[in-house]
C-alpha positions as MATLAB code, in Angstrom:
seq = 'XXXXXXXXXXXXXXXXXXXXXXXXXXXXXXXXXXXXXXXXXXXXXXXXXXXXXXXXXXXXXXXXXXXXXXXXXXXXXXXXXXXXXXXXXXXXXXXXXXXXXXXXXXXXXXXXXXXXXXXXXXXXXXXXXXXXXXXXXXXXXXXXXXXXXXXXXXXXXXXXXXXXXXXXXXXXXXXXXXXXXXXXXXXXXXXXXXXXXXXXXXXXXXXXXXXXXXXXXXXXXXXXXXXXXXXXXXXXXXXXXXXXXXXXXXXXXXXXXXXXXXXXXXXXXXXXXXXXXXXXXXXXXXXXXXXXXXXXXXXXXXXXXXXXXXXXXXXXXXXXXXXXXXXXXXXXXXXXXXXXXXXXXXXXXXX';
ca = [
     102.516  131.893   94.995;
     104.691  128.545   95.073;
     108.042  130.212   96.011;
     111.185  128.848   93.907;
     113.617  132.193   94.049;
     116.120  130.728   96.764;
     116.568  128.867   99.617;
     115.461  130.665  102.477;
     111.921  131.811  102.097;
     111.356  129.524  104.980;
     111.552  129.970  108.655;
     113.352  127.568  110.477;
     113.466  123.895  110.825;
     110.891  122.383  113.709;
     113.013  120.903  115.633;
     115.174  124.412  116.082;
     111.531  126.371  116.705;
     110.965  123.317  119.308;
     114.298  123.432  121.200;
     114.304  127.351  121.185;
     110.807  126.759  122.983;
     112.122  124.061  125.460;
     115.343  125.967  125.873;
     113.782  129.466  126.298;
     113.500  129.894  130.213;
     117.045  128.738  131.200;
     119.539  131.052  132.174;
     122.963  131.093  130.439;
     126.198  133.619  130.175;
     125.737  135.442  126.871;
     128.089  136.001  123.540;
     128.336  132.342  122.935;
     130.079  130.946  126.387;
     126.872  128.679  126.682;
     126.800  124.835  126.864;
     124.569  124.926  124.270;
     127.468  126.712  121.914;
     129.926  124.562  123.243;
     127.712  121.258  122.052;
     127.263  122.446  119.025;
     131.106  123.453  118.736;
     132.057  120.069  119.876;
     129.453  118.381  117.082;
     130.894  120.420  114.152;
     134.639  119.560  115.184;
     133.571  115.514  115.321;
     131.698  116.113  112.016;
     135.063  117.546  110.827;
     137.011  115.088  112.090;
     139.180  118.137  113.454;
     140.096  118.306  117.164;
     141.964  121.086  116.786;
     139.526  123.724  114.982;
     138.026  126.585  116.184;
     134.538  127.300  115.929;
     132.433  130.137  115.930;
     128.816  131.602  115.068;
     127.781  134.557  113.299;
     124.407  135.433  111.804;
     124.594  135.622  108.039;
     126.970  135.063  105.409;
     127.730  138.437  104.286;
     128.615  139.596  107.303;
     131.083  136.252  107.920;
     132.055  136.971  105.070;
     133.557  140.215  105.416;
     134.500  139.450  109.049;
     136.853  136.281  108.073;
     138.294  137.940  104.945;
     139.088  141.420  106.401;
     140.965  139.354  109.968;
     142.918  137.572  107.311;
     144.476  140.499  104.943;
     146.533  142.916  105.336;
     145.924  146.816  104.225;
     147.117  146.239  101.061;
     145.841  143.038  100.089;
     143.123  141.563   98.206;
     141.204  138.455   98.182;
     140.911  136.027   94.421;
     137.509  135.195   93.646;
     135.604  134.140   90.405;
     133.712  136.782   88.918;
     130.349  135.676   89.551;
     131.904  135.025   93.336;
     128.976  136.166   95.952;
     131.651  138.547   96.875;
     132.134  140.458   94.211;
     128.589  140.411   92.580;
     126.133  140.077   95.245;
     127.425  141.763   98.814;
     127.142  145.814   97.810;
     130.769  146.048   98.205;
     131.056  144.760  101.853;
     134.839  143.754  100.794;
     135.656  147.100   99.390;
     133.843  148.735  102.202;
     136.654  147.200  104.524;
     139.300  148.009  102.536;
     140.290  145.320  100.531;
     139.703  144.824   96.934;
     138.384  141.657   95.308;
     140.455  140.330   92.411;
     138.231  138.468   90.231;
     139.009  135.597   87.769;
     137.151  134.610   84.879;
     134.973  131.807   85.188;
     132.314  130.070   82.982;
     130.570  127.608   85.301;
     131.301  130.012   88.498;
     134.721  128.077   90.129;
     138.181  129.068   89.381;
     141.250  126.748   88.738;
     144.699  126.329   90.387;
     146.413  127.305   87.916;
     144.428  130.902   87.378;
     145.583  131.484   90.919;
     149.181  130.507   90.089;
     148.818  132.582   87.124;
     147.321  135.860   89.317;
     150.062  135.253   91.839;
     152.927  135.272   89.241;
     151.522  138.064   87.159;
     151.464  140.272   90.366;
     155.182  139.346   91.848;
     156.822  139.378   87.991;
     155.547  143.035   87.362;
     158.305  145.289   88.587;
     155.999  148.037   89.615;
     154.272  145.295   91.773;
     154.141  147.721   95.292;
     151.993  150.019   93.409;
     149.090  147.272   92.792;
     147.201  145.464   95.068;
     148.639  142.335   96.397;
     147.070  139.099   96.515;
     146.609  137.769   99.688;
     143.880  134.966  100.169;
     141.828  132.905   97.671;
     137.662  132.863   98.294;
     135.522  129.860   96.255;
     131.983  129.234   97.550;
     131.056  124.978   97.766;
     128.660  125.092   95.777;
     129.422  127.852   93.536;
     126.702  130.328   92.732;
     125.829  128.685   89.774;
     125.297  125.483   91.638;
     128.353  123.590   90.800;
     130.636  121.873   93.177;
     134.490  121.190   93.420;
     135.823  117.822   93.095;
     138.347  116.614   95.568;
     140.663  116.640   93.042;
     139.840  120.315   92.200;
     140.154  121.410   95.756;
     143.716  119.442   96.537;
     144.790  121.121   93.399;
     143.908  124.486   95.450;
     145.069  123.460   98.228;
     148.590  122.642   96.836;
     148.839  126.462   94.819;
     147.853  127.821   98.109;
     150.453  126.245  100.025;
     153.052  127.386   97.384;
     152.242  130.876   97.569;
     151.112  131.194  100.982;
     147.602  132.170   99.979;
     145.117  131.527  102.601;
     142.082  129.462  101.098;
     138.546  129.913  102.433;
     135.562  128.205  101.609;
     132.069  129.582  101.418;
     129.715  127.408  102.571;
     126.565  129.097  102.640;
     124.948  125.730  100.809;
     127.582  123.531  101.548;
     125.035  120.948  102.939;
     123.634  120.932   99.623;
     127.097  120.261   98.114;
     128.065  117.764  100.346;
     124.239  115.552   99.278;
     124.902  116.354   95.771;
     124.988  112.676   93.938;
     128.168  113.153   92.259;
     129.850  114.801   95.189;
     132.905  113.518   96.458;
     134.220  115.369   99.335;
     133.682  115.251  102.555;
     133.497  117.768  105.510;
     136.841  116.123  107.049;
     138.509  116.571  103.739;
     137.344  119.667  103.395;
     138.658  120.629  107.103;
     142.066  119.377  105.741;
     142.102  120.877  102.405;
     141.474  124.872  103.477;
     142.435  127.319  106.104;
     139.024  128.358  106.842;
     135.908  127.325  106.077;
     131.693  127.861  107.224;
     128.853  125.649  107.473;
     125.547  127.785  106.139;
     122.379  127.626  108.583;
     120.541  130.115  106.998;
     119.580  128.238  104.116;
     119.642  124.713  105.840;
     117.197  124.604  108.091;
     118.002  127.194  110.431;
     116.283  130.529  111.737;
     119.694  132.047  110.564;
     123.520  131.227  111.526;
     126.915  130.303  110.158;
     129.764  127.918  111.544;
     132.971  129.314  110.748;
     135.733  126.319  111.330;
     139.290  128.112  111.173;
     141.773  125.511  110.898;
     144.756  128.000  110.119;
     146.515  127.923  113.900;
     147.830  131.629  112.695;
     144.369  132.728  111.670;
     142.691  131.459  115.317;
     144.496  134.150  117.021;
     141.777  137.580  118.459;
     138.967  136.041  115.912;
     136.200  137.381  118.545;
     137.614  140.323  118.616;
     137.359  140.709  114.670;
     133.708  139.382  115.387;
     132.992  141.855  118.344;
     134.400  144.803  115.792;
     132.389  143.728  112.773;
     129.213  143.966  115.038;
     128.634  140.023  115.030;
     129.292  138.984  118.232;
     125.364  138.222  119.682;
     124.792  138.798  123.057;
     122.063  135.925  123.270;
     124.516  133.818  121.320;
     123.331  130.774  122.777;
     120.370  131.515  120.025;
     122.630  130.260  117.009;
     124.314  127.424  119.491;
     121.231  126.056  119.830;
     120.449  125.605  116.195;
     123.259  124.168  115.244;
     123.634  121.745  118.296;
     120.401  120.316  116.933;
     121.006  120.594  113.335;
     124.221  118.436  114.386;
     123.802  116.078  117.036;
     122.045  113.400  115.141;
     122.570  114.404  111.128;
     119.927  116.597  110.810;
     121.791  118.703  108.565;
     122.754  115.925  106.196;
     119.432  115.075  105.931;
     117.988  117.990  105.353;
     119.933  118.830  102.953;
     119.447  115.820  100.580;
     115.881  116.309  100.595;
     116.645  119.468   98.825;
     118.803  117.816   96.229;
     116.488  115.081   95.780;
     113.383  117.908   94.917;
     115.969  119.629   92.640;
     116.731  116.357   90.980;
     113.355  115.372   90.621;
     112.890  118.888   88.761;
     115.658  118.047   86.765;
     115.163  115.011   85.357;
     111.171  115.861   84.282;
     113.043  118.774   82.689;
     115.259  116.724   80.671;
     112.856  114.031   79.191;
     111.132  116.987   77.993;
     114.194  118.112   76.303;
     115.334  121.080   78.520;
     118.318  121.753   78.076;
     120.690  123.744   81.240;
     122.798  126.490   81.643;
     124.882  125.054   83.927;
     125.336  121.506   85.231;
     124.300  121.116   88.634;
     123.852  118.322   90.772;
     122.720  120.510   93.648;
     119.304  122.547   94.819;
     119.622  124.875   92.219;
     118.931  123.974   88.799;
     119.546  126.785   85.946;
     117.244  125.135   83.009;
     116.549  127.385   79.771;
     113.197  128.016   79.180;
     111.148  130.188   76.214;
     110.253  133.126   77.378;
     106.558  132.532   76.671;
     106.511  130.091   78.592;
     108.120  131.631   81.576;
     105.038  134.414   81.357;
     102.962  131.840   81.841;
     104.484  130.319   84.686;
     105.248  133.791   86.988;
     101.672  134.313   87.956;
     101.840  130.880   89.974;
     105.544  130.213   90.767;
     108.398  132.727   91.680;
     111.624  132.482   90.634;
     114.960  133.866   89.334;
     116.101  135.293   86.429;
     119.500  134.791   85.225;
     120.393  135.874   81.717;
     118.957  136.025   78.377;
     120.125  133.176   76.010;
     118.915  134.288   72.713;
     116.300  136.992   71.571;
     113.251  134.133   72.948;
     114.798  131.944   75.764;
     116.387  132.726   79.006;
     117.890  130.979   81.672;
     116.573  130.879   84.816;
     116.995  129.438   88.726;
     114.792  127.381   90.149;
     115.529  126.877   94.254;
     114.351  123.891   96.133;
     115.095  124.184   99.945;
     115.484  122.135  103.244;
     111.584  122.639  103.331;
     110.441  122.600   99.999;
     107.232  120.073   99.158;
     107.061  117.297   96.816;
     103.446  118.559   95.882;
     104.978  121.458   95.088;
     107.582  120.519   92.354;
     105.124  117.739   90.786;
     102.847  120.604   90.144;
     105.365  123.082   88.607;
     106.244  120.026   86.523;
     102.655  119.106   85.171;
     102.196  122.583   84.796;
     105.069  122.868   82.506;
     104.178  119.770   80.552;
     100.820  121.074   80.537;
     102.559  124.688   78.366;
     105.235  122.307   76.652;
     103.417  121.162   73.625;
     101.472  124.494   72.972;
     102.927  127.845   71.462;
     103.893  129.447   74.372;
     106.876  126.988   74.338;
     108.606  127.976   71.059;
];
């Protein structure tokens, strides 16, 4: 089985498995007080072009998730996000579970707009029985978005700005924002988008590490007791010198850029042999994950051999599905799902 569902079916990059080997005997203080941490730390602020951020490691990104939004709101708040947000769809209530509601916006290609935000604020603070509803309190967008689009500078300054106004903190989930940030079209970078949110993580998990996540708070009033919210949410690692380590070396010499645009160039490969045969895409993406709308015949065919996701029915004989490439994924490996679906394309199982 050639493995297309998502982005982590790996293990680890191996140049982490190497380093965790060469670093395995030495003796450090735990909960990430190591050099190693403090490398890495230092790395991700220069990559940032941020001095003055704080940095800290967790293990996945539900659980950074939950930890960053629930330090930020209050009791009666809520966090924005788009409806197909990883959030609200794909987390089994880990917001709830804290306490806090997630307020979702409408959304085709899985990002939300400035002014939907203005709009949520407003229609919250013009209602006159406002103190008996939840209260906004923070806006969450992933970079890329779940459905494998990515925000434009512009997009994200236009956030930024309806933040400000309202005092909405904005955080940015960057689970695959390595992917983003290779993406051809892409024009952000991770100083701007340092400057244009409060807080913000780099994803390990599905770049190349074992598993990890960066979270860069640039919010001074959000720094405040974050290890303590860590420590609380059950994320503070006592070896955490084990996710230092992985992202000092995914960061001290562009690893993770690279990495990354290998995955975006096997996507794009996919892409393109999709297109001259006429494919056509659920949703336009320039990053790993590629959402083209196959018969369902034809997908049959395919299953037996390749794995990947399903992701909604387009009419009573096509459906749209997700095909993954990764940090690791082969060449070999895409040129034969391609030849084997030009091999199905002219026969019946296409129609």
């Amino acid at each position: 089985m050639i493995r297309f569902e998502c982005d982590y079916t790996e293990g680890a990059h191996e140049r982490i498995l190497k380093r965790l080997v060469e670093t395995n005997d030495e003796q450090t203080s735990g909960y990430g007080t190591d050099p190693h941490t403090e490398q890495a730390k230092a790395y991700i602020k220069q990559a940032c072009d941020a001095e003055n951020a704080d940095v800290h490691f967790l293990v996945g990104g539900t659980q950074t998730n939950m930890t960053v939004i629930a330090s930020i709101l209050r009791p009666h708040q809520g966090v924005i996000a788009a409806t197909s947000g990883h959030i609200a769809v794909h987390e089994t209530g880990a917001i709830e579970a804290t306490g806090h509601k997630v307020l979702i916006l409408p959304s085709d290609d899985g990002k939300i707009r400035a002014d939907q935000v203005k709009d949520c604020y407003d229609a919250h603070w013009n209602d006159v029985t406002h103190e008996h509803m939840v209260q906004p309190g923070m806006v969450y967008i992933s970079q890329p978005t779940e459905n494998g689009t990515i925000y434009s500078k512009a997009e994200l300054v236009a956030l930024n700005r309806v933040c400000r106004e309202t005092g909405l903190p904005l955080f940015i989930d960057g689970a695959r924002l390595g992917y983003a940030l290779a993406a051809e079209d892409n024009d952000v970078s991770l100083a701007d988008i340092a400057k244009l949110c409060d807080v913000f993580y780099i994803g390990g998990t599905k770049i190349g590490a074992m598993m990890g996540e960066a979270v860069v708070i640039m919010n001074d009033a959000l720094k405040k007791d974050f290890r303590y919210h860590i420590k609380q949410k059950g994320g503070l690692l006592a070896k955490g010198r084990m996710l230092g380590i992985q992202f000092e070396t995914l960061f001290e010499d562009g690893l993770y850029l690279e990495i990354s645009k290998h995955a975006v160039d096997m996507a794009k490969l996919l892409r393109n042999a999709l297109a001259e045969l006429g494919v056509s895409f659920h949703y336009h993406s320039t990053t790993n994950q590629q959402f083209p709308i196959l018969s369902d015949r034809l997908l049959e065919a395919l299953k037996d051999t390749y794995s990947f996701s399903f992701w909604e029915k387009t009419d009573e004989l096509h459906s749209a599905v997700r095909f993954c490439t990764s940090w690791a994924t082969k060449q070999e490996h895409v040129d034969m799902l391609i030849e084997d679906i030009k091999r199905l394309h002219p026969s019946s199982v296409w129609q």
